[in-house]
C-alpha positions, 0 to 999 in steps of 0.5 A, spaced: 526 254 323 521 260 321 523 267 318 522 273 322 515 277 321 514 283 321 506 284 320 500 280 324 497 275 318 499 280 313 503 280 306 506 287 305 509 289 298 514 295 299 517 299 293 523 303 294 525 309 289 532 312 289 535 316 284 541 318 289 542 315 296 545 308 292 547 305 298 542 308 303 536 305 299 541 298 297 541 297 306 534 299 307 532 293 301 536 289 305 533 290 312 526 288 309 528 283 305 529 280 311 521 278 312 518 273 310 512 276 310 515 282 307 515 283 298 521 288 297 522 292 291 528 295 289 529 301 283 532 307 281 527 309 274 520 309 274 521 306 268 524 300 272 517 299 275 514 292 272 507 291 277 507 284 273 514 282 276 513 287 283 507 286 284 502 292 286 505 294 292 502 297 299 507 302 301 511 306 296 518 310 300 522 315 297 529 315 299 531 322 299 530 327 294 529 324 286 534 328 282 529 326 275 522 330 277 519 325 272 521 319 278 516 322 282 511 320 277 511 313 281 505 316 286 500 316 281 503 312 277 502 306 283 495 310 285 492 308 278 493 301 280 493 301 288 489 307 290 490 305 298 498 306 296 500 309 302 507 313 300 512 316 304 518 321 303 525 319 306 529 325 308 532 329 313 526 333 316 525 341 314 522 345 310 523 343 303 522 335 305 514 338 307 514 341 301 516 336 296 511 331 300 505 336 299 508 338 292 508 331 289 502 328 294 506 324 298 502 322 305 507 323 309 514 325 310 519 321 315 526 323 317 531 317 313 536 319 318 532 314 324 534 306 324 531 302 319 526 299 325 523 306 326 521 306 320 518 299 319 515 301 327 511 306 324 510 302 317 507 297 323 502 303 326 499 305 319 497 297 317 494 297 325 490 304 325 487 301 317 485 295 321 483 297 327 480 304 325 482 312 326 478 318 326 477 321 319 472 326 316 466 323 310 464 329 308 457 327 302 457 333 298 450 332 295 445 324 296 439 323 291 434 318 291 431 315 284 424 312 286 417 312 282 421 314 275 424 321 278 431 323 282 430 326 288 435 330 292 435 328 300 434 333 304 435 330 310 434 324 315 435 321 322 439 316 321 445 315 316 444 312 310 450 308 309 458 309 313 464 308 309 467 304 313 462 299 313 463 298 306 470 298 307 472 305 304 477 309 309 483 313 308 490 309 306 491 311 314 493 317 318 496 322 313 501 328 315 501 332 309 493 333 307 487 333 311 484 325 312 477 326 310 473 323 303 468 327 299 462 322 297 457 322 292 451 317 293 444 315 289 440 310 292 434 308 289 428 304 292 426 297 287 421 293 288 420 296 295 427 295 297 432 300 298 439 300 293 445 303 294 446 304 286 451 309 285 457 312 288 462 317 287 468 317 291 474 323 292 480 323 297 488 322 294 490 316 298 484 312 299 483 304 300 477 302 295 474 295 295 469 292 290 462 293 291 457 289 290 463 286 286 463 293 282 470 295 282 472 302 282 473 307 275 478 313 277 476 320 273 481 324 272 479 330 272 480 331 280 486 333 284 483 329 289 482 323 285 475 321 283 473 314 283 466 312 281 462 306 282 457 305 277 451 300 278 452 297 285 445 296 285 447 293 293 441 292 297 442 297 304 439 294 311 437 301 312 431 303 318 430 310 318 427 315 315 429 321 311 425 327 307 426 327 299 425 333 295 424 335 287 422 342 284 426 347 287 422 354 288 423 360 292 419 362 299 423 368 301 427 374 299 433 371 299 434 364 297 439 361 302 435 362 308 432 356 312 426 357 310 427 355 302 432 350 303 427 346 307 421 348 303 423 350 298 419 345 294 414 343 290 414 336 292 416 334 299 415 326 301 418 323 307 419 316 307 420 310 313 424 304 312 424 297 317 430 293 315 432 296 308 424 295 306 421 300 304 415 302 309 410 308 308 411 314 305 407 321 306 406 327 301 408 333 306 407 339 300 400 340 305 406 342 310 410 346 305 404 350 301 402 352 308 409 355 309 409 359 303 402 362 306 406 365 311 409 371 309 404 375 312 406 373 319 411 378 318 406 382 317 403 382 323 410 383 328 412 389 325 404 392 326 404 389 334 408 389 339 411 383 340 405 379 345 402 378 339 398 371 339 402 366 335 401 359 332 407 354 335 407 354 327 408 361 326 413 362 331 417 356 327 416 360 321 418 367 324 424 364 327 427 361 320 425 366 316 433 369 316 436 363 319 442 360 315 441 352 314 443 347 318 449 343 318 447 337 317 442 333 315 439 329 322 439 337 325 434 339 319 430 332 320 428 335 327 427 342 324 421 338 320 419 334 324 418 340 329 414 343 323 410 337 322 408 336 329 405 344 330 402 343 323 397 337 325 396 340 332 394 346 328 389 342 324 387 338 330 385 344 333 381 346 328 377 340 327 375 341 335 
């Protein structure tokens, strides 16, 4: 006859910490030893933690409020090994359960006082939302791009370059006590006209992190946040798209935060056109960029006549920008370029006429 299951086609490892709540957390062992496809750990001291005999466990339950602070040191000790550990607080919900779960980095508090089946329920929903997917926010702090001997930064593109959950790379589920968002640091690199993903740096507090490219993250610990670096991935990207790459940042405006210097704000501006991870043309838009820079006079012109004064499309974008902040994101300043690109060639037909 077969035992009970309590998850599809998974084996789970769970660790219960309690230095209090004796009997509560002996029943709660009890309950999950009870699976088949359950491993259940049971201990009282950090220092009773073996991951060779317990294994690397997958959801890690604080039953109660630890007497021994030094107790809590389990969360990151298990993250060192497990960074997708989702941990929980077990305790009666109030005010001191949510600030011991934000103080000690739990991901989520859940009231101990349910049945057993409620909190193994809602351990049922984190695997499902992990393998089914949820809604979290990838937040890419900066991108370069290595190509020709020289690191350009990314300015913008129409497609995204890569998605961390393709990669396998998500929040250890949904958490209640910090935003579920992932801090992202990538560079890419072009080699033998192929694009690669050759490095990666990774933020977020709770997160699962596969090999990439049968890399296996490095965690720094400099961060609150937890930072892992991937360190020559070298993993070839099936990108179609293209984006516009930067070097030598110099200003065209007063003030240097405006759209006009973060789009052209370059001596060198390249756009870059890829077909199935194949890198296929690249164009030299400094043309574009040092015409631009010419423009300051336009200002000139609108304070001297009345607003009927006969500007070019390219011009009118120029005016237009002059005191805008940047955009947001990338894609909607890669429509901004093109638009400035598409004026500029008609202003240069028009002049071959």
């Amino acid at each position: 006859m077969f035992g009970k299951k309590a998850f599809e086609n998974e084996k789970i490892n769970i660790l219960i910490i309690s230095d209090r709540l004796m009997e509560y957390s002996q029943n709660l062992y009890e309950f999950f030893k009870d699976y088949e496809d359950i491993t259940c750990n049971l201990i009282h001291s950090i220092s009773e933690f073996n991951s060779s005999e317990m294994g690397i466990p997958d959801f890690l339950l604080a039953a109660g409020y630890l007497k021994d602070d030094n107790n809590y040191n389990i969360v990151e000790r298990i993250r060192e090994i497990n960074s997708g550990v989702f941990c929980i607080q077990l305790g009666r919900i109030d005010d001191c359960t949510i600030y011991h779960s934000q103080k000690y980095n739990f991901d989520e508090y859940f009231e101990r006082t349910s049945d057993n089946e409620k909190l193994l329920n809602r351990l049922q929903t984190i695997r499902r939302q992990i393998r089914d997917g949820f809604e979290f926010d990838a937040v890419c702090d900066s991108e370069s791009m290595l190509w020709n001997d020289n690191k350009f930064m990314i300015a913008a593109y129409d497609t995204d370059i890569i998605n961390l959950r393709d990669l396998g790379i998500i929040p250890a589920g949904k958490s209640l006590t910090y935003k579920n968002d992932i801090y992202y640091v990538p560079v890419f690199s072009i080699e033998n006209y192929v694009l690669k993903l050759k490095d990666l740096e990774v933020s977020s507090r709770s997160i699962i992190l596969p090999e990439l490219n049968g890399v296996k993250p490095q965690c720094k610990k400099d961060n609150m946040k937890k930072t892992y670096t991937y360190n020559s991935i070298n993993m070839t990207l099936p990108y179609t798209g293209e984006m516009i790459i930067a070097d030598k940042r110099v200003n065209i405006v007063k003030h240097h935060y405006r759209k006009l210097n973060t789009m052209f704000g370059w001596r060198k501006l390249i756009q870059l056109v890829f077909r199935d991870g194949e890198f296929v043309l690249s164009y030299d838009r400094k043309d574009v960029a040092q015409y631009v820079k010419r423009q300051e006079w336009v200002l000139t012109l609108k304070s001297l006549f009345e607003k009927g004064v006969n500007l070019t499309p390219l011009q009118q974008d120029f005016l237009r920008d002059y005191s805008e902040p940047p955009e947001p994101n990338k894609k909607a300043v890669y429509a901004h370029y093109m638009r400035y690109f598409d004026n500029y060639k008609l202003r240069r037909e028009k002049h071959r006429r």
